[in-house]
Rosetta silent file (secondary structure, phi, psi, omega in degrees, C-alpha in Angstrom):
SEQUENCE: XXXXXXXXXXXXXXXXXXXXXXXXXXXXXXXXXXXXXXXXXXXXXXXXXXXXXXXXXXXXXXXXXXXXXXXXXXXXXXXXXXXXXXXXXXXXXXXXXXXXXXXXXXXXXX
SCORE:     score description
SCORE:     0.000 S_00000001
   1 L     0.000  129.068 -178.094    0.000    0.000    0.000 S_00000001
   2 L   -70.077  146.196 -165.570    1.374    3.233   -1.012 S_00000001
   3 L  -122.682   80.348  174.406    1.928    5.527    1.740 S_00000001
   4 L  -146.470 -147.177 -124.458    1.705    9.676    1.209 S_00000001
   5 H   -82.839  -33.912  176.266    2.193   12.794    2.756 S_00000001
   6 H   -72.543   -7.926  159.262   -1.406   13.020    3.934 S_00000001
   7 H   -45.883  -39.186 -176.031   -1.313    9.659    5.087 S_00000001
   8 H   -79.175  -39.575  178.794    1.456   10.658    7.410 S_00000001
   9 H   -73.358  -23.734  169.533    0.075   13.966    8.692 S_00000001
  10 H   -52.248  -61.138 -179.728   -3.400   11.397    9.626 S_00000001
  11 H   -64.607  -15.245  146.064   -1.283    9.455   11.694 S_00000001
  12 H   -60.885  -61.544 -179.693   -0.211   12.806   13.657 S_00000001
  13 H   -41.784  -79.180 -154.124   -3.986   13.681   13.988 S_00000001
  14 H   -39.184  -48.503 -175.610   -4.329   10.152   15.113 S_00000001
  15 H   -70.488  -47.522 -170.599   -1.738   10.359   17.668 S_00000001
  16 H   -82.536   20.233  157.113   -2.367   13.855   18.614 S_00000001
  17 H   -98.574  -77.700 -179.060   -6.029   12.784   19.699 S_00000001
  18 L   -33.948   10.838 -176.975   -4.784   10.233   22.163 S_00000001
  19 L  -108.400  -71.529  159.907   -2.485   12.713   23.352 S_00000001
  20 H   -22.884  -60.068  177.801   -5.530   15.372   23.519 S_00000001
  21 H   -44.727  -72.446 -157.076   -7.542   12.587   25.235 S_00000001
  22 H   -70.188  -14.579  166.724   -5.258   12.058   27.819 S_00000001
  23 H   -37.351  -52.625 -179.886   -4.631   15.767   28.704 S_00000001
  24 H   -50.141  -51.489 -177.260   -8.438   16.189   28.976 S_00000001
  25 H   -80.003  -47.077  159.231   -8.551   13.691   31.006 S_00000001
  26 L   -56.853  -14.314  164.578   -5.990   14.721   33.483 S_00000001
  27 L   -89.803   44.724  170.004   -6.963   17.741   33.622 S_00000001
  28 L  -102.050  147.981  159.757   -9.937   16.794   36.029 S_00000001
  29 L   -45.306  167.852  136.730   -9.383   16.760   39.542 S_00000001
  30 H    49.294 -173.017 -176.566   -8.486   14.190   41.689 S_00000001
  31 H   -46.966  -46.263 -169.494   -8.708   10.118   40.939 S_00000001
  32 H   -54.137  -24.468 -157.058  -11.455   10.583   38.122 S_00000001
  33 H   -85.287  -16.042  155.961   -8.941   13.077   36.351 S_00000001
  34 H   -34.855  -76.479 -163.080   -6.615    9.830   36.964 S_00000001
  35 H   -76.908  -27.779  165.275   -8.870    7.290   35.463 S_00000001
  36 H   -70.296  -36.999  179.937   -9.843    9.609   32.365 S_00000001
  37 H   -56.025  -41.400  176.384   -6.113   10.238   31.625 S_00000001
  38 H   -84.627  -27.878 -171.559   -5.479    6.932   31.368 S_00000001
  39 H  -102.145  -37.223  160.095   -8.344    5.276   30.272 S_00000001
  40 H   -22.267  -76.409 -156.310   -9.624    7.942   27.602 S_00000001
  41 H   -68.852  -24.262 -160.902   -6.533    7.601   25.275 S_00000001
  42 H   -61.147  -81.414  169.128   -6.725    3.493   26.848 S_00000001
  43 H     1.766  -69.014 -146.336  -10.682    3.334   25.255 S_00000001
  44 H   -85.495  -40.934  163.959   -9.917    5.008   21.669 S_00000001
  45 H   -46.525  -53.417  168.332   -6.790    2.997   21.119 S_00000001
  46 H   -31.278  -71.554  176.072   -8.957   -0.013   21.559 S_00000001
  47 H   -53.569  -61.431  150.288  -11.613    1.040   19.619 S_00000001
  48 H   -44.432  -36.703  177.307   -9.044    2.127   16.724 S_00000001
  49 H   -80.436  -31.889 -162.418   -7.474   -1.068   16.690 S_00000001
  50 H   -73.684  -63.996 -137.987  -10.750   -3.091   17.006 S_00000001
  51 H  -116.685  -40.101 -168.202  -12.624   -1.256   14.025 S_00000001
  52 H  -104.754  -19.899  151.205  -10.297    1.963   12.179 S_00000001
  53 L    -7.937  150.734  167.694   -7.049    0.118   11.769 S_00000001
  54 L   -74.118  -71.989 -174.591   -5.550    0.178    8.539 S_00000001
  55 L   -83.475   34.896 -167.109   -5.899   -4.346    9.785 S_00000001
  56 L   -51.761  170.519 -174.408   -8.582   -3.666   12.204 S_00000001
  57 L   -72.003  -40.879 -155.351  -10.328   -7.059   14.142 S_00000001
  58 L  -132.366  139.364 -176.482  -13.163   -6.238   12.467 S_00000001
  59 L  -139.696  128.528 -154.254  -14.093   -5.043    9.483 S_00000001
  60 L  -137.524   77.653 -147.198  -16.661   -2.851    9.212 S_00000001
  61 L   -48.339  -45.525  162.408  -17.151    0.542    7.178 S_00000001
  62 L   -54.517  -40.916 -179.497  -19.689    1.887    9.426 S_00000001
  63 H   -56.207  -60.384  171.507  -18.020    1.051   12.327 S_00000001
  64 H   -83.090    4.596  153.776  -15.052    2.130   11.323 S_00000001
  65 H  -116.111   12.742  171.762  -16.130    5.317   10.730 S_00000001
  66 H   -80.377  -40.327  174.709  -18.314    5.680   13.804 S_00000001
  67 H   -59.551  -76.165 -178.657  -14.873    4.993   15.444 S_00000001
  68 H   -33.002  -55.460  178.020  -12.804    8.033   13.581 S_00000001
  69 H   -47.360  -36.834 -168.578  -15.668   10.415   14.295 S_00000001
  70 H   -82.114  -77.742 -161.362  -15.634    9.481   17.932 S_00000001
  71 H   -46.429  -76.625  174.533  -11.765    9.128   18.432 S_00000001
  72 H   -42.808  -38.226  152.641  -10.960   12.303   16.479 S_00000001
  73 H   -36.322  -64.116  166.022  -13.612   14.047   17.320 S_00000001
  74 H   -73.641   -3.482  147.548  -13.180   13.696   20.729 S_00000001
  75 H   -57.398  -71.025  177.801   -9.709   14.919   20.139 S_00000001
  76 H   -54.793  -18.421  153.733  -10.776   18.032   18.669 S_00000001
  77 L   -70.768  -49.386  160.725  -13.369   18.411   21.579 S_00000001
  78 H   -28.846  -73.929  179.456  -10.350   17.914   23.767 S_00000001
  79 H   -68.406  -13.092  138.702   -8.444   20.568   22.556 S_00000001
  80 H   -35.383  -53.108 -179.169  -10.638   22.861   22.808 S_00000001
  81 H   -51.229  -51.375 -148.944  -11.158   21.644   26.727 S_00000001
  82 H  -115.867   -8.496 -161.242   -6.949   22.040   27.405 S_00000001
  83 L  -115.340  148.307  168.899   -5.426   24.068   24.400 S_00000001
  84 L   -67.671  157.315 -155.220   -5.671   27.970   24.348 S_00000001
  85 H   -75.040  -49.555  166.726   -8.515   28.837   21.427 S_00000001
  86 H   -24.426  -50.747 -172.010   -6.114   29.660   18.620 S_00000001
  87 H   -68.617  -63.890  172.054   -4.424   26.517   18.876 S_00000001
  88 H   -34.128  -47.468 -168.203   -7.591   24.440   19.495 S_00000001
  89 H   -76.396  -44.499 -165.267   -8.951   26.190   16.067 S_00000001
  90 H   -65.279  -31.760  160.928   -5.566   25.594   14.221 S_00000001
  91 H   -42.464  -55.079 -171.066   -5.852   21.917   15.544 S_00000001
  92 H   -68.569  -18.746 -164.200   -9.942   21.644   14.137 S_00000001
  93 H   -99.122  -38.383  140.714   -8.620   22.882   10.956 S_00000001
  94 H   -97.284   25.429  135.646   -6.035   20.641   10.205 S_00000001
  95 H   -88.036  -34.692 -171.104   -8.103   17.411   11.004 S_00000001
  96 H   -47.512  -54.601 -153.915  -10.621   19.500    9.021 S_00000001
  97 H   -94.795   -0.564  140.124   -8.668   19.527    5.920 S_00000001
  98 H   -34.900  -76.119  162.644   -7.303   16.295    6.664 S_00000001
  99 H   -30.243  -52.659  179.515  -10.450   14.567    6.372 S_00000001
 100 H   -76.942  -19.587  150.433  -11.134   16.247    3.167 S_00000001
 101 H  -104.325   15.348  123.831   -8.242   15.023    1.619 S_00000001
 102 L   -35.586  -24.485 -174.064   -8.879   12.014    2.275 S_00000001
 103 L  -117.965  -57.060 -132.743  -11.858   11.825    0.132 S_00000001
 104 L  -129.013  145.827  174.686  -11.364   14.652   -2.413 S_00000001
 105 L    72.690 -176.988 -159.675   -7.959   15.539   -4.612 S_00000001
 106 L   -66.768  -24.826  166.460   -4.695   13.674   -5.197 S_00000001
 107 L   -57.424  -22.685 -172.100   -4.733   12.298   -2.089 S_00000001
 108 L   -52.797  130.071  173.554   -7.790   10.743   -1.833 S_00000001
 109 L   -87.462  133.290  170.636   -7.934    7.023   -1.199 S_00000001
 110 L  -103.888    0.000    0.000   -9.930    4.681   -3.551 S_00000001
């Protein structure tokens, strides 16, 4: 499988939601901010691997794109929670235009 540059900048979004996640989550008080930190980023890894995987367990188009929306999303909801709002918007903007070239232009997977 050919591999190219927006492929590579996905797998930064991808990482930099689990990352997001677990901020989010630590930034709660006390044990819960504990158990979100850890288990947030724990959860979406799962869930990526189960269903969104390039080799996911299972494979399932809806599914796997019920997953991206949730894990990235809930990045991008993250950063918003923990990142000052410039950053948070430059973050929604490039998963924005990630996403779309994914689908649309030379990048676009078929």
């Amino acid at each position: 499988m050919d591999v190219n540059a927006n492929d590579v900048v996905a797998f930064f979004v991808e990482i930099g939601a689990l990352v997001l996640l677990a901020w989010a989550g630590f930034s709660v008080d006390g044990v819960l901010g504990w158990l979100l930190g850890l288990g947030l980023p724990l959860l979406a890894a799962i869930l990526w691997g189960l269903f969104a995987a390039p080799r996911a367990r299972v494979s399932s188009p809806p599914l796997a794109l019920a997953t991206k929306l949730l894990v990235i999303g809930g990045g991008v909801v993250a950063g918003f929670v923990v990142l000052p709002t410039p950053w948070a918007v430059a973050v929604a903007a490039v998963v924005g235009l990630n996403v779309v070239l994914m689908y649309v232009g030379p990048f676009a997977r078929r």
